[in-house]
C-alpha positions in Angstrom: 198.8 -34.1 -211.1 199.2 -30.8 -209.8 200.1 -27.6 -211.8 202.2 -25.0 -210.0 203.3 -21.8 -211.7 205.9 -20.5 -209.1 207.6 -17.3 -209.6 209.5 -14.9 -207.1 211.4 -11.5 -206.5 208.9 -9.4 -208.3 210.3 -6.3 -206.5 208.0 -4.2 -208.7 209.3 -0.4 -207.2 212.9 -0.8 -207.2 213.2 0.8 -210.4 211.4 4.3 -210.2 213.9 6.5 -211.8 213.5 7.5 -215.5 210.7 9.0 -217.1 207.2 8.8 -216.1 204.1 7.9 -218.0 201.5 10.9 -218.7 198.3 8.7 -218.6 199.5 6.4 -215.6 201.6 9.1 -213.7 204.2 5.6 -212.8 207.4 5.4 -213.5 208.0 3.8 -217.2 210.0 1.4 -215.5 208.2 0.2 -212.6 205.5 -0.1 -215.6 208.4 -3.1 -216.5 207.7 -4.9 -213.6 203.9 -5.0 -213.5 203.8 -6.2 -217.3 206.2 -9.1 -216.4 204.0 -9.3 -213.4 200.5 -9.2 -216.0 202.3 -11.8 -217.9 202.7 -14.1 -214.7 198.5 -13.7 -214.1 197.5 -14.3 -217.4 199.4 -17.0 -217.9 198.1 -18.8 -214.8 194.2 -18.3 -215.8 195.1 -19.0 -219.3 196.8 -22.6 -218.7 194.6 -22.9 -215.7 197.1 -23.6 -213.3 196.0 -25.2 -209.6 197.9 -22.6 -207.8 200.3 -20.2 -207.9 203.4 -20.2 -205.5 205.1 -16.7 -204.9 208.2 -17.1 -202.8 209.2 -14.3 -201.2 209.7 -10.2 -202.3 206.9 -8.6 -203.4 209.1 -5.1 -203.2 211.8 -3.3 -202.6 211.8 -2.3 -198.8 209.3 -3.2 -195.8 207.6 -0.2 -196.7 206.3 0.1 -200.2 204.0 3.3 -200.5 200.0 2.8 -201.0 200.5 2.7 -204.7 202.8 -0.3 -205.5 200.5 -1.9 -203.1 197.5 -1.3 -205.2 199.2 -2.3 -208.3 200.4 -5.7 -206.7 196.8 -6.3 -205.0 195.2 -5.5 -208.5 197.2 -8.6 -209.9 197.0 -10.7 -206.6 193.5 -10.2 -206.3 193.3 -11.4 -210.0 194.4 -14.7 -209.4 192.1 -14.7 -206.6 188.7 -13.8 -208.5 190.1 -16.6 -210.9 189.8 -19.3 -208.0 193.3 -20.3 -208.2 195.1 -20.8 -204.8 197.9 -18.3 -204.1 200.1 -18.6 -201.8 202.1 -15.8 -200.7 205.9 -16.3 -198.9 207.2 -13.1 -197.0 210.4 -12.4 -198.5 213.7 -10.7 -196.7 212.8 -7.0 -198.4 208.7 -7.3 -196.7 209.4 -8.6 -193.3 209.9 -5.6 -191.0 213.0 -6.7 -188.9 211.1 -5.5 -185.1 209.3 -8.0 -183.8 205.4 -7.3 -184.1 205.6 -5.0 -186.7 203.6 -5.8 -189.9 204.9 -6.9 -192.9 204.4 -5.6 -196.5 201.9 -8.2 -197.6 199.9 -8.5 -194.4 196.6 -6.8 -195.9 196.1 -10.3 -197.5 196.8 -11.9 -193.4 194.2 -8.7 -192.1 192.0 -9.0 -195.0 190.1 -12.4 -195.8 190.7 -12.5 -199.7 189.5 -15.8 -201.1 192.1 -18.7 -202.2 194.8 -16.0 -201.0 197.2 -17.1 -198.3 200.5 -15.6 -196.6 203.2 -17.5 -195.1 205.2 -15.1 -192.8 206.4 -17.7 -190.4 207.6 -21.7 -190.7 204.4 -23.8 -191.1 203.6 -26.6 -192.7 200.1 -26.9 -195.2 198.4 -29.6 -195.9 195.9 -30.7 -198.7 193.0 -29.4 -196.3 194.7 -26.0 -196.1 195.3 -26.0 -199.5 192.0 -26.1 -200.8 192.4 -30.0 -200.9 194.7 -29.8 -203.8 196.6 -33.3 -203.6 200.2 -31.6 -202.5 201.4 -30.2 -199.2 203.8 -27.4 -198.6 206.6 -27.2 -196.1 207.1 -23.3 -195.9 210.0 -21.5 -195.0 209.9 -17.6 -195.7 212.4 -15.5 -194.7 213.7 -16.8 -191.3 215.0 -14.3 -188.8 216.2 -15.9 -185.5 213.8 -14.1 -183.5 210.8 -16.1 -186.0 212.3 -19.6 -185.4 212.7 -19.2 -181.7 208.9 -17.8 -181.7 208.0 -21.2 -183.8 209.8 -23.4 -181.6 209.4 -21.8 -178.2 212.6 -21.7 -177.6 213.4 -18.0 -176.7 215.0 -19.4 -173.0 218.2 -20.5 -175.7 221.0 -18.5 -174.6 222.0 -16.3 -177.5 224.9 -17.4 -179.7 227.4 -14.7 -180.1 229.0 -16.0 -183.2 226.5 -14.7 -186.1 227.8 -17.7 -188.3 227.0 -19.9 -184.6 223.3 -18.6 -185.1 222.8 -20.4 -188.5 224.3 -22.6 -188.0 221.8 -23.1 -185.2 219.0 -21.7 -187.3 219.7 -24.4 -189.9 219.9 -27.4 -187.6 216.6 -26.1 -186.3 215.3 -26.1 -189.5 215.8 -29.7 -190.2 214.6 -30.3 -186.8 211.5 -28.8 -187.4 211.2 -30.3 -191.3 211.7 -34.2 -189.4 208.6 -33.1 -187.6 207.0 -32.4 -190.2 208.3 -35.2 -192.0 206.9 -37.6 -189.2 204.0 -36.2 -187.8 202.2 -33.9 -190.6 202.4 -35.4 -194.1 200.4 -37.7 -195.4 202.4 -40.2 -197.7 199.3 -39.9 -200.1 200.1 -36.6 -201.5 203.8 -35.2 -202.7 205.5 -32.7 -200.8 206.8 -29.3 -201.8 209.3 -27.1 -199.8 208.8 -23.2 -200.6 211.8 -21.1 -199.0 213.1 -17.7 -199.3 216.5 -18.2 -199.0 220.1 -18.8 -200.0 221.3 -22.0 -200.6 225.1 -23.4 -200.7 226.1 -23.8 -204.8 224.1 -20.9 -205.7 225.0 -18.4 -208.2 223.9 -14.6 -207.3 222.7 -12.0 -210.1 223.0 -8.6 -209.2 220.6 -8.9 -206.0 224.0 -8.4 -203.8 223.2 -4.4 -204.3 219.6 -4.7 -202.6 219.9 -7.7 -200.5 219.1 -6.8 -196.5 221.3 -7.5 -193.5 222.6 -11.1 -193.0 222.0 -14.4 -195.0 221.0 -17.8 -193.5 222.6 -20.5 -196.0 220.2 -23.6 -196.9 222.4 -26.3 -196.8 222.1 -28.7 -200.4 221.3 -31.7 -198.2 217.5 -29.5 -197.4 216.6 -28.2 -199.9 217.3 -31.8 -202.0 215.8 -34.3 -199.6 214.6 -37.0 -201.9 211.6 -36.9 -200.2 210.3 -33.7 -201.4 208.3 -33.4 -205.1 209.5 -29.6 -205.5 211.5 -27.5 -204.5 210.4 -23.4 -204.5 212.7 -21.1 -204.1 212.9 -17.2 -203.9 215.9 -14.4 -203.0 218.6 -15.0 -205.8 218.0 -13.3 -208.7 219.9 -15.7 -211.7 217.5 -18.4 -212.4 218.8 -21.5 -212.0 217.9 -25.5 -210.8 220.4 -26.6 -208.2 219.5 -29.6 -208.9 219.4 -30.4 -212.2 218.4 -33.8 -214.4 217.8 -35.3 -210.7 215.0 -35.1 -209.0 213.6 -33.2 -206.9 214.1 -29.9 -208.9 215.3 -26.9 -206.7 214.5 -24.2 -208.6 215.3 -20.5 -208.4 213.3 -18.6 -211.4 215.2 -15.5 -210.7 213.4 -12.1 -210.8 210.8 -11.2 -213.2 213.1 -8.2 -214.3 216.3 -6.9 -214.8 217.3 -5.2 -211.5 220.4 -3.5 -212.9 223.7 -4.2 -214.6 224.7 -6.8 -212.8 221.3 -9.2 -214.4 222.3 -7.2 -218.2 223.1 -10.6 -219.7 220.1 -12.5 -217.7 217.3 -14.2 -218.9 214.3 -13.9 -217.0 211.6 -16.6 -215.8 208.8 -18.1 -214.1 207.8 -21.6 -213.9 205.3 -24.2 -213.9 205.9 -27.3 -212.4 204.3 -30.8 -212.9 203.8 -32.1 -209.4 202.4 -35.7 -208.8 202.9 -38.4 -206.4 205.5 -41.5 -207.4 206.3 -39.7 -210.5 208.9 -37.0 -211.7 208.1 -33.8 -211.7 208.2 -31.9 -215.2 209.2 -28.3 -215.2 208.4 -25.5 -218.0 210.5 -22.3 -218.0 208.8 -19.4 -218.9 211.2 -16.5 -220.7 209.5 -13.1 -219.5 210.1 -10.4 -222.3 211.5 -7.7 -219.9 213.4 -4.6 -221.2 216.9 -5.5 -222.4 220.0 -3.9 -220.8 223.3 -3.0 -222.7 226.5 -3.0 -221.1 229.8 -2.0 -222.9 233.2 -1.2 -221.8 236.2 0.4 -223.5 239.4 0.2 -222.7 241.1 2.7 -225.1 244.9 1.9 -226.4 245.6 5.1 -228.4 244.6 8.2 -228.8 243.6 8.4 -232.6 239.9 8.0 -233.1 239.1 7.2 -229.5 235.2 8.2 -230.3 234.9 6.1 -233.4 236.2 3.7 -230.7 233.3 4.1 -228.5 230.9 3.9 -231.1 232.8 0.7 -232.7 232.1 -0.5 -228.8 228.5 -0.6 -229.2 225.9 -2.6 -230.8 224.0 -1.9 -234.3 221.5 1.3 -233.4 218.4 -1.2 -233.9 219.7 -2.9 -230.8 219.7 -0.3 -228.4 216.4 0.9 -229.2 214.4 1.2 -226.2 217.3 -0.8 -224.3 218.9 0.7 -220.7 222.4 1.3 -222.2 225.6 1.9 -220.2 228.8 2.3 -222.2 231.6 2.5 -220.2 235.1 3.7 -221.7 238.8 3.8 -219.5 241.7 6.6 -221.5 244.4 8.3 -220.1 243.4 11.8 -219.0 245.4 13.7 -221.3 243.0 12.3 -224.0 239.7 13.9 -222.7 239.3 16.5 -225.1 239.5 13.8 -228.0 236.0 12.4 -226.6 232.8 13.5 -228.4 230.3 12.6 -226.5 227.8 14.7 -228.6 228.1 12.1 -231.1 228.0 9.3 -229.1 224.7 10.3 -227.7 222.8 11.1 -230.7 224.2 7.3 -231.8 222.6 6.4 -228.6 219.0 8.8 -229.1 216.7 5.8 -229.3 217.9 4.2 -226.0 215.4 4.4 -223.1 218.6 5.6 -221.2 222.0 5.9 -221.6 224.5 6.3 -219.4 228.1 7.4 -220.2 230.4 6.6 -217.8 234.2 7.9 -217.9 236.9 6.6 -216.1 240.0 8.9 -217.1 243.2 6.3 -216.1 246.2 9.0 -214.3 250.0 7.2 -214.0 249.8 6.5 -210.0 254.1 7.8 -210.0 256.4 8.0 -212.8 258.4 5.2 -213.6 261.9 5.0 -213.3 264.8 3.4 -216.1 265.5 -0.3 -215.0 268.5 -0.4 -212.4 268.5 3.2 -211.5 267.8 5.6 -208.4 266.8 8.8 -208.3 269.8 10.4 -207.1 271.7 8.5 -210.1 270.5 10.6 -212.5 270.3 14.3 -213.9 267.4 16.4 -213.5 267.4 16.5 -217.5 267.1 12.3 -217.0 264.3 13.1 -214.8 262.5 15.2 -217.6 263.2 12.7 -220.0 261.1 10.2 -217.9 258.4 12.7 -217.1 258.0 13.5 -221.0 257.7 9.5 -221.7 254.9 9.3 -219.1 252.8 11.8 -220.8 253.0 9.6 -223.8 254.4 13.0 -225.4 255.7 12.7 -229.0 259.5 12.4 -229.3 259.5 16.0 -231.3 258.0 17.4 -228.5 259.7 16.1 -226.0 262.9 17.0 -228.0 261.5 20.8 -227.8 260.8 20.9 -223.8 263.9 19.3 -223.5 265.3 22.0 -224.9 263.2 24.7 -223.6 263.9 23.3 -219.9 268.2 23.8 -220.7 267.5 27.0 -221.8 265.9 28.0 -218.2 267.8 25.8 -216.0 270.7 28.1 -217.8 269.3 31.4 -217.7 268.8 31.1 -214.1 272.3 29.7 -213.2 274.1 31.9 -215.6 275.2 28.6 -217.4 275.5 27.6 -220.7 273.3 24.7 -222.3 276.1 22.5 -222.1 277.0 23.0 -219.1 273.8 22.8 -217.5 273.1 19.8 -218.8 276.5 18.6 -217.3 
């Protein structure tokens, strides 16, 4: 049996807003990312996994400044002074989009760092390359057109024009080049694990849609769940998830090891370790990371009358918000702005990490006319009447303008009320 703690999308300097820490100088929230990514390490050397399978996003953008990358080489290079085997898929947000560029991880490809491996193209390892571990991988990092042609020599293909054409294209070749593999590479000894960073068809996105980058090649279910494979590894959509659940083989997304935004506030976050071994099941353990907790509220205010008691009705208990990134967001007509206190919803909210109050002030797009009627059916006193009701104005004060409006309209005609109104 073979222990594999896979985890993916650690993205650990999307978040660098917010306050910084004095001794560290990092952003407190980055500092998020490389605890989940701390509890990922010392989980491994603690249950003495036999490797450790990263599928794809390291960070946020192909470039990630000489600091993230010594805070995620500190933790690689863990693993690797712990003789556990790690391998390392290139994700969509490390692979530099011009061909020959490097990629974000490729210190590990330039550098020879014991039992550390990158895959940044299709390629298939076996037990040999795995440190004779008794599994084989089928890897599929982020695939670009431009990469599969390279793999497959086939760059004299006549571009599609049709971008759904070319993966279409891209997939066939896929399981094209997984047949090969199929026939030619394994050996029926040991099981066989597919890694991929990549989408698949029945998958449910988090909140990734805000940071994914350019185009997405769509795994078909009938790939990725080939009842030959042991394992399925999978990296890119944030919600954890197993696409293939109570059969076997498990496809499983762990999602990212943090809350990236809003979108993940009610997501639980993971990595696993997976039971691998040949002609039986495999076993998988989810791993809850303890990440910082999001808070998102809305309000949709009815009536004016305590609209900030409202707002703080809206949110949880204090103690829950503690250290929490809060948004509270809160819809009212306009004319009720000066009823909101936000002083006093802040200091409710003093012990959040962050809070974020977002208005959204509602305005009536056009007034509304009576059922059955046209402008040009009724007075210009009817017309007031309607505007007065759209303001939500109180029938004593729309009784007074009313009023106040005859008593102009008549001064400046040199009418009476009454006959101004008529």
């Amino acid at each position: 049996m073979t222990r594999i703690l896979h985890f993916a999308d650690a993205h650990i300097d999307i978040a660098t807003n917010g306050r910084h820490d004095a001794q560290t100088g990092l952003s407190v929230r980055m500092q998020d990312f490389l605890k989940s990514m701390d509890t990922i390490v010392d989980t491994a050397i603690a249950e003495k996994v036999d490797m450790v399978l990263f599928a794809g996003d390291a960070y946020k953008d192909r470039t990630p400044v000489p600091t993230f990358q010594r805070e995620w080489g500190r933790r690689i290079v863990r693993l690797s002074q712990a003789g556990i085997p790690t391998l390392l898929l290139v994700g969509n947000h490390d692979l530099s989009p011009a061909l020959g560029r490097a990629h974000a991880m490729q210190e590990f490809e330039t550098l020879p760092v014991p039992h550390v491996q990158v895959a940044s193209k299709p390629r298939f390892f076996s037990s040999h390359d795995l440190e004779n571990l008794p599994i084989q991988i089928m890897a599929l990092p982020w695939v670009s057109r431009s990469g599969l042609m390279a793999v497959q020599s086939a760059q004299a293909q006549p571009p599609a024009q049709d971008v759904v054409k070319v993966y279409d294209e891209l997939e066939n070749r896929l399981h094209d080049l997984m047949e090969v593999w199929f026939n030619e590479q394994v050996d029926d000894r040991f099981p066989v694990i597919l890694a991929a960073h990549a989408s698949v068809q029945g998958a449910t996105y988090g909140g990734e849609r805000a940071v994914m980058l350019g185009a997405d090649l769509v795994l078909s279910g009938s790939l990725v769940k080939d009842p030959r494979l042991s394992y399925t590894a999978l990296g890119h959509i944030h919600k954890a998830q197993d696409l293939n659940k109570g059969i076997q083989p498990p496809v499983i997304y762990p999602g990212s090891i943090e809350r990236v935004d809003f979108g993940e506030a009610h997501d639980d976050k993971f990595f696993v370790i997976a039971d691998v071994q040949k002609g039986r099941d495999t076993q998988v353990e989810w791993h809850k990371l303890n990440g910082r907790r999001f808070v998102d509220c809305t309000l949709r205010a009815t009536a004016p009358e305590d609209l900030t008691a409202g707002l703080l009705d809206a949110l949880p208990p204090q103690d829950q918000l503690n250290e929490a990134v809060v948004r509270l967001v809160v819809e009212y007509q306009v004319e009720w702005e000066p009823l909101l206190d936000e002083r006093v919803i802040r200091e409710y909210a003093k012990d959040a990490f962050e809070f974020h109050l977002v208005r959204r002030p509602q305005r009536e797009a056009r007034i509304r006319l009576p059922n059955n009627q046209t402008i040009s059916s009724l007075t210009a006193f009817d017309l007031l009447d309607v505007y007065w009701r759209s303001l939500n104005a109180a029938q004593s004060d729309a009784d007074e303008l009313q009023s106040l409006a005859r008593q102009v309209i008549g001064t400046v005609s040199g009418m009476s009320n009454e006959e101004a109104e008529a």
